[in-house]
N, C-alpha and C positions, 0 to 999 in steps of 0.2 A: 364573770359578766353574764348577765341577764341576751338572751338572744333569741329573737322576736323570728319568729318562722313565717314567712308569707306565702298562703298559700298558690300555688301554681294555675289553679283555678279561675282563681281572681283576678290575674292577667292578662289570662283569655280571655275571659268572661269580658274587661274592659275595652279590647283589643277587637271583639268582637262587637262591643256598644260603638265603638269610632267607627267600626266600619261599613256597621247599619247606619247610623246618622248619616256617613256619605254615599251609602246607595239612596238614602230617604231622598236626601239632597237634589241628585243627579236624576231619579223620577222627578221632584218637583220641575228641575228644572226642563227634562223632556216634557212635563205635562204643557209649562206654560210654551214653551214652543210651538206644543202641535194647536192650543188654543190659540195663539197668534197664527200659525198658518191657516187655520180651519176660519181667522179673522180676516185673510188676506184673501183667500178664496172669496169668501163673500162679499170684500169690496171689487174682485175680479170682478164677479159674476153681475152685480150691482152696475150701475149707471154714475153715482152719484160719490165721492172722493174725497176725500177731507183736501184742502187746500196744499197741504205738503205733499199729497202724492207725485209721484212722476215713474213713468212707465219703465225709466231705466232702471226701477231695485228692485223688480222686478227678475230673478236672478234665470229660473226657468223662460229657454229661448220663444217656447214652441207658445207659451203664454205670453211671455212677454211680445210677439210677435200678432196673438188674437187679441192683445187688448191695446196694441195701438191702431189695427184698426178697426176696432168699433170705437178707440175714439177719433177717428181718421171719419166713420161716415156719420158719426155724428153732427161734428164742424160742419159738413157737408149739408146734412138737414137743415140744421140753422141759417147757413148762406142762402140755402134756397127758399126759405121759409120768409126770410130777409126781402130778399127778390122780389114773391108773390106780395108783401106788404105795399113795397117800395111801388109797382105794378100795381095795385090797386088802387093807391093813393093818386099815383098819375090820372088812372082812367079818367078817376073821381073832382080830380080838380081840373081836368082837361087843360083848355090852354092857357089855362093861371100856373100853370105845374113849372117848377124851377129846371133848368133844364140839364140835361145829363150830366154828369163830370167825365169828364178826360182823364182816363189811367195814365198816369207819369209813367210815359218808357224812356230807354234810351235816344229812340229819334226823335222824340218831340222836346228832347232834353238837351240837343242838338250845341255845341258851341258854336257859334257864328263865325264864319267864315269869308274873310274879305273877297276873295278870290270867287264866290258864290257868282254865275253867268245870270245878269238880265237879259232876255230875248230881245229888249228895245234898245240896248247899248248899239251904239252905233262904233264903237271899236271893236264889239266880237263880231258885227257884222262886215267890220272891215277885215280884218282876222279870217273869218268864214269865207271870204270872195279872194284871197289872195292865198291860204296855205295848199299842202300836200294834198287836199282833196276836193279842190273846185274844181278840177275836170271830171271828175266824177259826179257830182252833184250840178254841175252845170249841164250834164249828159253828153259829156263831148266821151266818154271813152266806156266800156262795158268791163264788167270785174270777171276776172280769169284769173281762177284760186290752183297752186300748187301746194299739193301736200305730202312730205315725208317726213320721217323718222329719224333716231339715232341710228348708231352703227349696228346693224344685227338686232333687232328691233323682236321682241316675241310676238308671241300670236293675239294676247292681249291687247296689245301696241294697236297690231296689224287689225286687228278689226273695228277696233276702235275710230283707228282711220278710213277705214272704208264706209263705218257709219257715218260717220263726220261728211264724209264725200256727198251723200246722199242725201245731207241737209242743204249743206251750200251749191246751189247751181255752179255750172258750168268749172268744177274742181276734177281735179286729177290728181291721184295717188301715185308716186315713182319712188322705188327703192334709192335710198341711199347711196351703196355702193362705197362709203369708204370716202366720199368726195368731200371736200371743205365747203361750209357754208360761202366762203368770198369764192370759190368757184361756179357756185350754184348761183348766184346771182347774177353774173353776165349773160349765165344761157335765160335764164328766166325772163333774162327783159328782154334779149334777142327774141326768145318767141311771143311776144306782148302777154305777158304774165304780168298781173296788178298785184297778185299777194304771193306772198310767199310763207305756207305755215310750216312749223316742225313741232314734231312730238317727240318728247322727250321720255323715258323709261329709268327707272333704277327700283332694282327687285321684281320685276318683269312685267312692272304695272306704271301707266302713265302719270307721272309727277310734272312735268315741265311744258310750255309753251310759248314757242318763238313764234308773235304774228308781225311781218316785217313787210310793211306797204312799200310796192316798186311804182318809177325807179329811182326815187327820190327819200322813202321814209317815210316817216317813221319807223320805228322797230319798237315792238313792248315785249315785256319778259314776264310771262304769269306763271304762277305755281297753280298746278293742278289736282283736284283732288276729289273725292266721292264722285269716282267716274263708275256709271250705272249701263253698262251696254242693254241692248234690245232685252235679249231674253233675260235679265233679272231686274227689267221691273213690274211692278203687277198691271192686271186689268191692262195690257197691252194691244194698241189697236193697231188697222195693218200695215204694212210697209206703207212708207212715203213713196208719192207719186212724183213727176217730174217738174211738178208746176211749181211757180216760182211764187216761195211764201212771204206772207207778210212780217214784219220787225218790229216787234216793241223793244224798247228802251225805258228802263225807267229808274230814277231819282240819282240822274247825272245832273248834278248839279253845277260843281264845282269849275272850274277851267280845266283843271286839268280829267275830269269827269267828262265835260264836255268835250276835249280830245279825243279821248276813247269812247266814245258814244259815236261819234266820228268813224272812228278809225272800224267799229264795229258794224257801222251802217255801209259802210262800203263795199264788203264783203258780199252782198247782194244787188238784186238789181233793183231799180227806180219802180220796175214796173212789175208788181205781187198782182197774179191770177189769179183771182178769189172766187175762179172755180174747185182748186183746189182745196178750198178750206184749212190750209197749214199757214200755222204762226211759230215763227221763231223768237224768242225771247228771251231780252239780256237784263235780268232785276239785280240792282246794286242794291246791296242793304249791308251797314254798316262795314264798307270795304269790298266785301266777297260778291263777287259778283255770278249768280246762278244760272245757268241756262236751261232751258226747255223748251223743247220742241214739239207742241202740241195740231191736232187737226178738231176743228169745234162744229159741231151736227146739230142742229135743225131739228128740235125736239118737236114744235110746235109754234105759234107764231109768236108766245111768250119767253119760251124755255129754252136753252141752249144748252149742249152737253159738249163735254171736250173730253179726248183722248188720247193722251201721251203716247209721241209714236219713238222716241226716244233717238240716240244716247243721250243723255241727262251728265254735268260735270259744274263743279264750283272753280272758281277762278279766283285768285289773288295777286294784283300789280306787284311786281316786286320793283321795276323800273322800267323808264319809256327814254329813248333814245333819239337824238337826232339825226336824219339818216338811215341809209342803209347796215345790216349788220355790220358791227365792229367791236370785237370786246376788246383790245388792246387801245386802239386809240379814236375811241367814238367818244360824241360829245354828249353827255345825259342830259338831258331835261331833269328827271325827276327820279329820283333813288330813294328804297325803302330803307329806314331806320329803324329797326323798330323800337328800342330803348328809350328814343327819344318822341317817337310819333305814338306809340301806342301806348305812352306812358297814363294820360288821358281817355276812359271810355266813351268820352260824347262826343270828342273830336275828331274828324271823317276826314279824307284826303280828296274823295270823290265826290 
């Protein structure tokens, strides 16, 4: 038999053609990569984007993080650019000019609310002249605020309440002691005490608020929260003076709004000193009702400045009670749900 020798050469030699072709390969293929990066850089660097792009394929953070926002202040120049149009058109057609639109928020998107108080109803007026707080607003009786704590109350607690004290005239701060709230309520009214508040604590920071009008009631239960003592809030001006401030109230609407718009005007007296230039203020908006306590200066005969003399804290009705303190067997008025009330965001209780 005829036997054909192949030489060894030749294998190599092939062996090494296959495996240039796929190094040849594998440059192509880095070349066109770093020409597609060196293509991405330039639509980075550029303004202008082919319609598919989006900043999330972007895979590098520290670029993907500069080129959303340049195109963050870009939108920006257009809105304003928008504006100055929209602004000059107005000047220009003066009072032919069509007039503003109304940004769709939540409150103006409001569900209606049957319960919503007319001031000319002659049943809230009859309501108004006969509940828990016509001797107050009749002027037959003067508000005398007691305030304590939970049991062993921290230091947090404890000054929070003595800011507190320093808002509402004529209050007094008394430790606890261990004593039952149905105890605390017989001396309270024995020494003509009109309110009774308590501040509640868990994790050594105030969460809770029992305000419980003597000697009759009501009682509300509010969660408390972003409570901001004196020294941390900014641009603070100086301690409160002793003069008795004035009360706003606002977008109590509701009956049961208008309760505690009530129940919260009581707390002071009929008669604000407006030498001392302090306002105390209860703003409900959507549920949460925020306080501040501000004093406002006399800039000039146009201008007026105000300066928060603080503590500052948000408030949430959890429920309002008839009567004096009773959680076993008191009768609610109105208890929060929230699965069922907050299942709606344009629907408001207050």
């Amino acid at each position: 038999m005829d036997v054909t020798e192949v030489p060894v050469s030749q294998g190599s030699k092939s062996k090494k053609k296959k495996n240039n072709n796929k190094k040849n390969k594998m440059k192509d293929v880095s070349q066109e990569g770093g020409e597609g990066s060196s293509g991405a850089e330039k639509s980075e660097s550029g303004t202008a984007f082919p319609p598919t792009f989006s900043v999330s394929e972007i895979k590098n953070k520290q670029r993907r993080h500069l080129m959303f926002m340049k195109l963050k202040q870009e939108k920006r120049k257009q809105k304003l650019q928008i504006k100055k149009q929209k602004r000059k058109e107005r000047e220009a057609l003066g009072d032919k000019a069509l007039p503003k639109e109304v940004p769709k928020t939540i409150e103006n998107q409001r569900v209606f609310d049957e319960t919503t108080v007319d001031p000319e109803d002659e049943e809230v007026a009859f309501d108004e002249g006969t509940d828990e707080f016509s001797a107050y607003f009749n002027g037959l009786t003067n508000p005398k605020v007691l305030i304590t704590t939970s049991d062993r109350p921290r230091g947090r607690t404890v000054r929070f309440c003595r800011q507190l004290a320093t808002v509402i005239p004529n209050a007094h701060v008394y430790y606890r002691r261990g004593l039952a709230l149905k105890r605390i309520i017989p001396q309270c009214v024995a020494r003509d005490f009109t309110y009774l508040i308590v501040i509640n604590e868990d994790r050594h920071v105030p969460n809770g608020l029992v305000l419980c009008h003597l000697p009759d009631g009501p009682t509300a239960h509010f969660k408390v929260s972003s409570v901001r003592l004196r020294k941390e809030i900014k641009r603070l001006g100086k301690e409160p003076t002793e003069h008795y401030p004035e009360v706003i109230l606002n977008n109590f609407s509701t009956r049961l709004g208008h309760s505690i718009g009530r129940l919260f005007a009581a707390l002071f007296p009929q008669n604000p000193e407006f030498v001392g230039r302090q306002v105390a203020t209860f703003h409900n908006q959507r549920d949460f009702i925020f306080f501040r306590f501000h004093r406002y200066i006399f800039k000039n005969e146009k201008k007026v400045g105000i300066q928060e003399l603080g503590p500052r804290f948000t408030l949430k009705l959890r429920s309002l009670q008839k009567g004096t303190f009773d959680s076993k067997y008191g009768e609610y008025e109105w208890v929060l749900k929230r699965h069922e009330m907050d299942a709606c965001r344009r629907k408001f209780q207050l």
